[in-house]
C-alpha positions in Angstrom: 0.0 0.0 0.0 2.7 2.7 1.0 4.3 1.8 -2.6 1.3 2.5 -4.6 -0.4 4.7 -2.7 -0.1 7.6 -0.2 0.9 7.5 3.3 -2.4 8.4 4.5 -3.9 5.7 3.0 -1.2 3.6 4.1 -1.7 4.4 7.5 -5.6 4.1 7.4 -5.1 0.6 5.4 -2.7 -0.3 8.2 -4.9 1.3 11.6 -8.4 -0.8 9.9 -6.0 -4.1 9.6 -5.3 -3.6 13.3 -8.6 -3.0 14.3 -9.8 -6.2 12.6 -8.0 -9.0 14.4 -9.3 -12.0 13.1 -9.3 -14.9 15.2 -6.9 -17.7 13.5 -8.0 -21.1 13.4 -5.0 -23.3 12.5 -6.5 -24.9 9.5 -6.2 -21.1 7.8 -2.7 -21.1 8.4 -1.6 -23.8 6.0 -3.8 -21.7 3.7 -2.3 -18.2 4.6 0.9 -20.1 3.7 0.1 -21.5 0.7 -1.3 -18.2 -0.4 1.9 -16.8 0.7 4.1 -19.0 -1.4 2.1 -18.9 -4.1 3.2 -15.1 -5.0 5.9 -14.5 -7.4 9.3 -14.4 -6.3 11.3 -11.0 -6.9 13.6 -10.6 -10.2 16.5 -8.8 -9.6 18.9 -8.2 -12.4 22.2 -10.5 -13.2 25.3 -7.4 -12.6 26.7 -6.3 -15.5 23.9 -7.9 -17.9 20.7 -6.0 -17.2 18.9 -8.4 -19.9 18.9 -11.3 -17.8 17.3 -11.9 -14.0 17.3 -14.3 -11.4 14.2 -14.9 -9.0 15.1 -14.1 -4.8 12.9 -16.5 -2.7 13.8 -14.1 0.1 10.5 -13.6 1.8 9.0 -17.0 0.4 12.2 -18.5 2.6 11.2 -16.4 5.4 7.7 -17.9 5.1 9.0 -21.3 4.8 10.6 -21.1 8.0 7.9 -20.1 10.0 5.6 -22.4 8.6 8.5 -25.3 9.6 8.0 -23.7 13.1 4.4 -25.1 12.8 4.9 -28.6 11.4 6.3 -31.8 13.4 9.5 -32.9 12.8 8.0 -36.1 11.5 6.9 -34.1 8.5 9.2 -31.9 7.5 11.0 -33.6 5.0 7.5 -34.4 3.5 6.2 -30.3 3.6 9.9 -28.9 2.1 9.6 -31.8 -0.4 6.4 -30.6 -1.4 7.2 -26.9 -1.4 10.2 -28.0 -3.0 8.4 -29.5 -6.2 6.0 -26.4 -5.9 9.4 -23.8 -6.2 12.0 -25.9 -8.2 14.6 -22.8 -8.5 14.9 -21.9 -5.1 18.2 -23.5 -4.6 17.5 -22.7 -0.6 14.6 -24.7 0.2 16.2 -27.7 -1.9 19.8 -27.5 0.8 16.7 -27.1 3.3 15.3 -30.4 2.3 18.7 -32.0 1.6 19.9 -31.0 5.6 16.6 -32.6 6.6 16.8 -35.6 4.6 20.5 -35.8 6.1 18.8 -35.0 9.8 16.4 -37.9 10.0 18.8 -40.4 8.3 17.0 -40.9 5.0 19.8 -41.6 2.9 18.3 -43.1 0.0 16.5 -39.7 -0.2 19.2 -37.5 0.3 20.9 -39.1 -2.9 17.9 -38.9 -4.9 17.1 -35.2 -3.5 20.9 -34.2 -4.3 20.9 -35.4 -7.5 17.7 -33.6 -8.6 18.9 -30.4 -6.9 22.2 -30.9 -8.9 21.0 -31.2 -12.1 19.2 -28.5 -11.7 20.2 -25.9 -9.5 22.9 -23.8 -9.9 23.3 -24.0 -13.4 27.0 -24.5 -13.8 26.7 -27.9 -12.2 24.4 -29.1 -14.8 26.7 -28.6 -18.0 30.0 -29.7 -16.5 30.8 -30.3 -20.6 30.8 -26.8 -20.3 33.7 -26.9 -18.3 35.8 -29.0 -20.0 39.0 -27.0 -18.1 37.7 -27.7 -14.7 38.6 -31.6 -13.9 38.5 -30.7 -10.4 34.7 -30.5 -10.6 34.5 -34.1 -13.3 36.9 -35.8 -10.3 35.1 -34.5 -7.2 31.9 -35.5 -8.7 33.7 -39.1 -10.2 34.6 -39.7 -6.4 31.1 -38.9 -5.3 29.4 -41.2 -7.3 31.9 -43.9 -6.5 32.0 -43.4 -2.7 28.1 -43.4 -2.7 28.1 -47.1 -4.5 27.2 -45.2 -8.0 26.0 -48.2 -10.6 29.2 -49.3 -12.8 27.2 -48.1 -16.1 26.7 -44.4 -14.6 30.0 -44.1 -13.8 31.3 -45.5 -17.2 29.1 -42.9 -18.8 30.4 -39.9 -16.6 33.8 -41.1 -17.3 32.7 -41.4 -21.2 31.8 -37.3 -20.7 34.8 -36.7 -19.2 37.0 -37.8 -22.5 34.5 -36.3 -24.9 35.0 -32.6 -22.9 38.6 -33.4 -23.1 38.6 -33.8 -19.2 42.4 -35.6 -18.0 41.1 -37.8 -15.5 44.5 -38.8 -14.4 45.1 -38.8 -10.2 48.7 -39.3 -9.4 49.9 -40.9 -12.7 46.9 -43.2 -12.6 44.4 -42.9 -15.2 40.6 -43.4 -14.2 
């Protein structure tokens, strides 16, 4: 209101808001939340290349974490999985929902949930071919795969990538 309008109607909008406490039953609040989240984020302009954005999840965040507040720890993993699918570029929520994952001992998850938030989130970590002069990112992510059990036909296929990009795989005089 104070953006769009004048500050006496801000202060009249705000005064008749305070003056009509409404009594919260708490199955609004999942809706006040959802309502919440369900705004656009912010686009704030890349520096030095006004032509391109990227979306701040700042307040949605803030909501997020009071609405966690709310929920039992049996289901948090659950609600930021959720929210997570709902807001796929907010690279915040999906570390939020990896620490969880990590926190109740879901490993399986946590794999599955860092893959998808690799892949997708940020960017660079998605076209590694992209990279081709950065083997420290191809090894780091060779060893992860291979310390987490990673199938013998994904890692032949990630080591295949690594060749085509022109990556040098070689750690200590031993090629992978």
């Amino acid at each position: 209101m104070w953006l769009h309008g004048s500050d006496k109607e801000a202060i009249e909008a705000f005064e008749r808001a305070l003056g009509s406490v409404l009594q919260l039953e708490e199955k609004l609040f999942p809706d006040l939340v959802h309502r919440c989240l369900s705004t656009l984020p912010s686009r704030l302009e890349l520096p030095f290349n006004p032509a391109q954005f990227w979306s701040c999840y700042h307040f949605h965040n803030k909501v997020v974490s009071l609405y966690l507040k709310h929920v039992p720890l049996s289901q948090r993993a659950l609600v930021l999985e959720r929210l997570r699918n709902a807001m796929p570029s907010n690279p915040e929520l999906g570390l939020r929902l990896l620490h969880q994952e990590f926190v109740e001992g879901n490993m399986e998850q946590l794999k599955f949930q860092a893959r998808m938030l690799t892949s997708n989130t940020p960017r660079c970590l998605s076209t590694l071919q992209n990279l081709p002069l950065c083997a420290a990112l191809w090894k780091d992510r060779l060893l992860f795969e291979a310390a987490e059990g990673g199938a013998s036909d994904r890692l032949r296929r990630l080591v295949d990538s690594c060749q085509q990009a022109g990556v040098n795989l070689s750690i200590g005089g031993v090629d992978l």
